[in-house]
C-alpha positions in Angstrom: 151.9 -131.6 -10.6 148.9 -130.2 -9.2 147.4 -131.6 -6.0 144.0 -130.3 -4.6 143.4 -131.1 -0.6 140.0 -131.6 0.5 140.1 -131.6 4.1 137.2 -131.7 6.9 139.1 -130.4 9.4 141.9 -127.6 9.7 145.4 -129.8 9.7 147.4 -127.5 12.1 147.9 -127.9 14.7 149.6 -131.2 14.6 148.2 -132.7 18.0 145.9 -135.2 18.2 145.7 -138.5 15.4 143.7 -137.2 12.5 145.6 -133.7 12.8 149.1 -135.2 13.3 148.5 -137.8 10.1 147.2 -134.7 7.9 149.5 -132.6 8.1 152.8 -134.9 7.9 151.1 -136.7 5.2 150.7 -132.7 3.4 154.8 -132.3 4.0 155.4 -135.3 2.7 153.0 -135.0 0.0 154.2 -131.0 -0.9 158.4 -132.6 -2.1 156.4 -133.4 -5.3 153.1 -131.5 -5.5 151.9 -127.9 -6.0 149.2 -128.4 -2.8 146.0 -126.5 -3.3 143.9 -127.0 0.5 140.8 -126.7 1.3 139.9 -127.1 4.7 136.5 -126.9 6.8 136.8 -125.1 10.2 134.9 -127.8 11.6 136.0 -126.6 14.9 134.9 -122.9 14.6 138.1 -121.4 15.0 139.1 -117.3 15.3 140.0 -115.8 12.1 143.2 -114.9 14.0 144.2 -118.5 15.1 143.2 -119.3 11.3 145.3 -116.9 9.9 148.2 -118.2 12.2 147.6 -121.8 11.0 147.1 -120.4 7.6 150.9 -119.0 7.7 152.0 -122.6 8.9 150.4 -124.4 6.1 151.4 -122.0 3.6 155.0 -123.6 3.7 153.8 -126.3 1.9 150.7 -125.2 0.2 150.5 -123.4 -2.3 147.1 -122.1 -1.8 145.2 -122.2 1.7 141.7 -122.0 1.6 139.4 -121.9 5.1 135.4 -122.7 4.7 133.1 -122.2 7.4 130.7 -125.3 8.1 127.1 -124.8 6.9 125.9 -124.5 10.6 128.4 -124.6 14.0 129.0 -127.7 15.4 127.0 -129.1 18.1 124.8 -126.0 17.9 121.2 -125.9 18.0 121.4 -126.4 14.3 123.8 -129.5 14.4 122.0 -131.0 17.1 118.8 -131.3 15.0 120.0 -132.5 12.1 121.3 -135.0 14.0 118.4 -135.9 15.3 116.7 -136.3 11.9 119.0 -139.1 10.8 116.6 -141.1 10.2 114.9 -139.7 7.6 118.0 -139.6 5.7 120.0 -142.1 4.0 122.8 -140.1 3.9 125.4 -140.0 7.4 124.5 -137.0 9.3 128.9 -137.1 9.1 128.5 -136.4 5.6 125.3 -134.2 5.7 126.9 -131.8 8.4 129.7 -131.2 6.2 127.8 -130.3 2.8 126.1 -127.8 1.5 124.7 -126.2 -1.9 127.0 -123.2 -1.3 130.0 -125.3 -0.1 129.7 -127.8 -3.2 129.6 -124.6 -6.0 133.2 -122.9 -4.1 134.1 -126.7 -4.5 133.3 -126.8 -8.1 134.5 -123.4 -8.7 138.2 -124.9 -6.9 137.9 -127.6 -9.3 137.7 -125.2 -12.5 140.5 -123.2 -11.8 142.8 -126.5 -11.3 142.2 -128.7 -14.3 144.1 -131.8 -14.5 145.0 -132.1 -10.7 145.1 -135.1 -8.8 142.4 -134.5 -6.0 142.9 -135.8 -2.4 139.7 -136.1 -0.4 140.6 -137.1 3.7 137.7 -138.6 4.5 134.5 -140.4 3.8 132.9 -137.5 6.0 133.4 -135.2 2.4 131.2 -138.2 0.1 128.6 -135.8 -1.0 131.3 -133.4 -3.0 132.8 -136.5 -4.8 129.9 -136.1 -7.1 131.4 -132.8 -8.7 134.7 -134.9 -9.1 134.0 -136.6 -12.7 136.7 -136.8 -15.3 139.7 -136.0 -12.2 142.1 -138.6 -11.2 141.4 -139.1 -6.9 142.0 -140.8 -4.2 140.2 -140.7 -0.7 142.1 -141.0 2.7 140.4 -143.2 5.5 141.5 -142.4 8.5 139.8 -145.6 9.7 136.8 -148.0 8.5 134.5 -145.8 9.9 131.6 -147.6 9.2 133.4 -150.7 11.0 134.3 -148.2 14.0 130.3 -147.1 14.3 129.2 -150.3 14.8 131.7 -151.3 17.5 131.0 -148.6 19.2 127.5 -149.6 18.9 127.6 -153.1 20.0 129.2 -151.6 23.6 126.6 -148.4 24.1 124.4 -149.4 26.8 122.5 -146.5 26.0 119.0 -147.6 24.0 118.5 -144.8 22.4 122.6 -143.8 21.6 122.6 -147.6 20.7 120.0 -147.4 18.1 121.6 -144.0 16.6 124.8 -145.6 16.3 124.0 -148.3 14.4 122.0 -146.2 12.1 125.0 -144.7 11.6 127.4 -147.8 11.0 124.8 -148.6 8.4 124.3 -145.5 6.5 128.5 -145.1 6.5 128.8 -148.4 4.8 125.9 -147.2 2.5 128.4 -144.6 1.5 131.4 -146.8 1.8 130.0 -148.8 -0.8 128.3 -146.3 -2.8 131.8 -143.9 -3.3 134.9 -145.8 -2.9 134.8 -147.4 -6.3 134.4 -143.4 -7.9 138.2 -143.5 -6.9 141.3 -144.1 -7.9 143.1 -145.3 -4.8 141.7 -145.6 -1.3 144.6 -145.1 1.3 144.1 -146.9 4.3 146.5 -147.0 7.5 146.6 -150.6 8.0 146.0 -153.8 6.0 143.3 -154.9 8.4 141.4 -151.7 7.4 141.8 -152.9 3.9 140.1 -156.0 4.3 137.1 -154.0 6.2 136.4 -152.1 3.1 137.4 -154.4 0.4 134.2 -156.7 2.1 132.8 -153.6 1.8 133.0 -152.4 -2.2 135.1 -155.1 -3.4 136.1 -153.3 -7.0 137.7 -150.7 -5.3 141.4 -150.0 -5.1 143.5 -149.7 -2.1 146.9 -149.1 -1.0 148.5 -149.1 2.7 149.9 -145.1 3.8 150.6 -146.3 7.4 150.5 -143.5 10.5 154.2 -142.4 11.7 156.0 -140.5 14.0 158.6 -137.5 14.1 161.1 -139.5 15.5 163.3 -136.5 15.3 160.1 -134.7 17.3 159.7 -137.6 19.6 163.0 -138.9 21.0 164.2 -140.4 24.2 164.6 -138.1 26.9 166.9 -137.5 29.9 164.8 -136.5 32.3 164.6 -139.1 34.9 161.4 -140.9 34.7 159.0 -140.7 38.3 158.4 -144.5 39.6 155.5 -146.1 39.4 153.7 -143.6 36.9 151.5 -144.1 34.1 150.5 -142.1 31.6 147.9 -141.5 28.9 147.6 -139.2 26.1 145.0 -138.5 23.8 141.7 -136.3 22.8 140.5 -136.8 26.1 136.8 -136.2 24.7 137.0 -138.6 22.0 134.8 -141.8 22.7 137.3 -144.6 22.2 139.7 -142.8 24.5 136.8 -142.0 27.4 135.9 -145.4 27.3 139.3 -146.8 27.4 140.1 -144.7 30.3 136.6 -145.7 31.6 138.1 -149.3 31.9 141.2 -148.7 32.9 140.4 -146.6 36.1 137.0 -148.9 37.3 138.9 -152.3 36.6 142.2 -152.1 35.9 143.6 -149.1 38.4 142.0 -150.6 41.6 144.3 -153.5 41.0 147.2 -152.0 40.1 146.8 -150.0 43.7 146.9 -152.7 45.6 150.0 -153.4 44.9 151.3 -149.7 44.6 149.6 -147.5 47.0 151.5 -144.9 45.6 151.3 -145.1 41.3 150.1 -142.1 39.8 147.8 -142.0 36.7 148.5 -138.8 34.4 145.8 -138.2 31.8 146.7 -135.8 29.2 144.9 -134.3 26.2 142.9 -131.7 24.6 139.8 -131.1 25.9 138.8 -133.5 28.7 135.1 -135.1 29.2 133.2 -134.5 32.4 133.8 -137.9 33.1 137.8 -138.1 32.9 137.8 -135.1 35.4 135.2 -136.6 38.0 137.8 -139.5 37.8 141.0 -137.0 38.9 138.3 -135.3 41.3 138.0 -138.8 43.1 141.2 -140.2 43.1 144.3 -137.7 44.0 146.7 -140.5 42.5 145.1 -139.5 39.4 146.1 -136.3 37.6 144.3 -134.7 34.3 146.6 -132.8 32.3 144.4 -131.0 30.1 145.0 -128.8 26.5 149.3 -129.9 27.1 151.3 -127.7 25.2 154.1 -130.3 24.9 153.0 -134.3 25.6 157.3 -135.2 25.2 157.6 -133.9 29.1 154.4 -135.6 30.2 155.4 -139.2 28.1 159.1 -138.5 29.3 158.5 -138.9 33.1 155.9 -141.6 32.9 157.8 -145.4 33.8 155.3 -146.5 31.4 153.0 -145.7 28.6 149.1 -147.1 28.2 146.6 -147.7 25.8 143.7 -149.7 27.1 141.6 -148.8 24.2 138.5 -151.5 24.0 137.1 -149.4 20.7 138.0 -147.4 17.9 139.5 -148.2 14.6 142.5 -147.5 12.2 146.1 -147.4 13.9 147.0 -145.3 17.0 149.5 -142.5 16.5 149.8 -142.0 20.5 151.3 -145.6 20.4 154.1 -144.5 17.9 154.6 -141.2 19.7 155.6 -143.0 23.2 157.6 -145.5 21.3 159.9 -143.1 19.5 160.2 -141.8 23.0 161.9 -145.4 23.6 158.9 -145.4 26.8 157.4 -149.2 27.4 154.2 -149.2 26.2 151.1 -151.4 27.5 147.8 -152.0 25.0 145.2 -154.3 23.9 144.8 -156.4 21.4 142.3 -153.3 19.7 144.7 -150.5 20.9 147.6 -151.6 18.8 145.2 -153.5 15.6 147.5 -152.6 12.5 150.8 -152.4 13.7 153.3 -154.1 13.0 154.3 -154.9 16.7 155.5 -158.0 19.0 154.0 -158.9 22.4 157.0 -159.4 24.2 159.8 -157.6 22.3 158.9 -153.8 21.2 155.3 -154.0 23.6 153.2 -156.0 25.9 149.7 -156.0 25.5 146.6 -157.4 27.8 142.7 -157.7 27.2 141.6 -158.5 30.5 141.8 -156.6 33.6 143.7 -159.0 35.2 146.4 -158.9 32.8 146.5 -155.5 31.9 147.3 -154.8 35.9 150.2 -157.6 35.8 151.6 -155.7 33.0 151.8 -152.7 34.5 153.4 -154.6 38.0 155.9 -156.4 35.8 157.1 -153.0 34.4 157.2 -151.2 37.6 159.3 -153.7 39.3 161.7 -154.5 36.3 163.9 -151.4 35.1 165.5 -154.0 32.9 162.6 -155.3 31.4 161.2 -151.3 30.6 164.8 -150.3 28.7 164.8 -152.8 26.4 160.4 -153.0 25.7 161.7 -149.3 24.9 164.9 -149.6 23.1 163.3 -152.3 21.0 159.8 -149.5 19.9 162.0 -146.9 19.1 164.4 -149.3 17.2 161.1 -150.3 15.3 159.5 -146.7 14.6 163.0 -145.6 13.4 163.1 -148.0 11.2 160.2 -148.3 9.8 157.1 -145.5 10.6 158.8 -142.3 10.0 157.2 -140.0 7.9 159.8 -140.0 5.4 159.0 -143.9 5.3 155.7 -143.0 5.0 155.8 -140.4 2.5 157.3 -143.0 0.2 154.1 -145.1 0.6 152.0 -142.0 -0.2 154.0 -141.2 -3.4 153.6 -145.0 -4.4 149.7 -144.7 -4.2 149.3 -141.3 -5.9 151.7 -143.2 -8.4 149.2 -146.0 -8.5 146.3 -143.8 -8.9 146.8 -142.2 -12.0 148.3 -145.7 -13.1 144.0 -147.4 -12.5 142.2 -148.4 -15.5 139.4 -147.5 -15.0 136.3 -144.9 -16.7 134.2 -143.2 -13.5 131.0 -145.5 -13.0 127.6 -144.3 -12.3 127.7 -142.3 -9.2 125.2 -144.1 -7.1 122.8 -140.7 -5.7 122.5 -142.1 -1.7 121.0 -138.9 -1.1 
């Protein structure tokens, strides 16, 4: 069976959430499809390093395809189209991905592939679902991101970023509602997501594909840990994580201090923000590990793992990743929304400042308490979110897709 793979990003590397979902969910997927992709280098990436992740993804696709985006991003270009936004219904997420060009290689894809099932993996890629008539599909959400723009909105204290945003969140459900209907099967990574949409476009179909973990990737180490050490890890220029860390180091790290002058904070991600490395620059207990080659050494000698995210939306694959590490892991209520987790068994988790610090204390001081909060996450992504588990869940909704009754409706022109 034939499988086309419309992606807005370039799925290799495999660090980072949307990348590490991708392309496990394209193994998984390539047991019992013939994978055409199609990828956008939204990142503007070397012909050389493409050609490299080209030869990666080729052991499971059958065809690899690499578009350039109609103009760079965050360029001159980018930048003014996103400041016309509002004279546009359409996202400027969607808009900067789409062009006339780009949609005629897209129909041109579609020609030579008649029959396939098509997999678009994001909302971001609405305006080519247009071209899609008469093709069994199924788009990939990554998260509600119409639900994620707003919250994100409703914390700016910027006016101006404020107002944008929730331009945004609006538009994005505009779309939600206008496209997810056009498909087959919606995958979402958690039930909660679900129910965001379904309010959404209630006639539209959905089916769970949860994130995992390479549990054989990501396994208990036996490196002894360093005492009293936190750790971090993330797209350290990604807006739920800056302002996670934002709240972690101006409320939560001042208190954790004062009862260990001596815990250490490591950071570590691709591409850190201004302000996570003014927060290293001012604090030497603090340490910024950027563009990590390897996050199992970093996560192996933390004593515990964080996640004080206070934003975002789907499920968070850094969370998995430090459980199958068997590491104790500390969250909010947000940071760990869709997993199928227990306060008190396989993770703690804290909202306020206050208790987010006594976690952390309680950890430190209890070696006994950290083994089994670890034993207990990695008994739990073992048995249930490894991407063979998931794989099954993605077979099921392809299945489930080409079992809808359904003729395509009138695509409803947001443009």
């Amino acid at each position: 069976m034939k499988l086309i793979w419309l992606s807005h990003f370039v799925p290799y590397p495999p660090k980072g959430g949307n990348l590490q979902r991708s392309y496990n969910l394209i193994r998984q997927a390539s047991r019992s499809y013939q994978i055409t992709l199609v990828a956008l280098n939204f990142l503007g990436e070397s012909p050389e390093r493409l050609r490299s992740h080209a030869e990666e993804l080729e052991k499971y696709c059958e065809r690899v395809e690499f578009w350039e985006l109609p103009y760079p991003w965050r360029g001159a270009r980018w930048q003014a189209a996103a400041l016309a936004s509002p004279l546009f219904r359409v996202p400027f997420s969607c808009r900067a991905l789409y062009s006339p060009d780009l949609r005629s290689r897209w129909e041109q894809v579609l020609r030579d592939t008649p029959g396939a099932l098509l997999h678009l993996d994001s909302i971001d890629l609405g305006l080519f679902v247009p071209s899609t008539k008469g093709f069994r599909k199924v788009l990939n959400h990554h998260n509600c991101e119409s639900a994620m723009a707003l919250r994100r909105a409703q914390r700016e204290p910027n006016r101006l970023k404020k107002a944008f945003l929730a331009l945004q969140a609006r538009e994005l459900r505009r779309m939600e509602k206008s496209i997810c209907a056009d498909f087959d099967n919606n995958l979402v990574v958690s039930e909660e997501d679900a129910n965001q949409l379904r309010a959404v476009q209630p006639r539209a179909h959905f089916s769970v594909v949860e994130n995992g973990v390479d549990v054989s990737y990501f396994q208990p180490a036996q490196e002894q840990e360093e005492a009293n050490t936190l750790a971090f890890t993330g797209l350290l220029d990604w807006y739920p994580n800056v302002s996670g860390i934002r709240f972690f180091v101006r409320e939560v790290w001042p208190l954790v201090k004062n009862r260990f002058a001596d815990a250490r904070l490591y950071l570590a991600g691709k591409n850190p923000a201004e302000e996570v490395l003014a927060f290293a620059q001012a604090d030497a207990n603090i340490v910024v590990i950027p563009n990590p080659d390897d996050m199992r050494p970093i996560l192996a000698r933390a004593a515990v793992c964080i996640c004080p995210l206070l934003e975002g939306g789907g499920t968070r694959l850094k969370i998995l990743d430090a459980l199958a590490m068997g590491k104790p892991m500390l969250t909010t209520t947000i940071g760990c929304e869709g997993l199928r987790v227990t306060h008190g068994e396989n993770i703690l988790v804290a909202d306020t400042p206050r208790d987010f610090a006594d976690g952390i204390v309680q950890l430190f001081e209890n070696q006994g308490l950290r083994r089994k909060i670890g034993a207990a996450g990695r008994a739990l992504v073992e048995r249930e979110y490894s991407w063979d588990k998931i794989g099954e869940q993605l077979e099921q909704a392809y299945r489930s897709a080409f079992e809808t009754q359904r003729s395509d409706h009138r695509y409803e022109s947001i443009r």
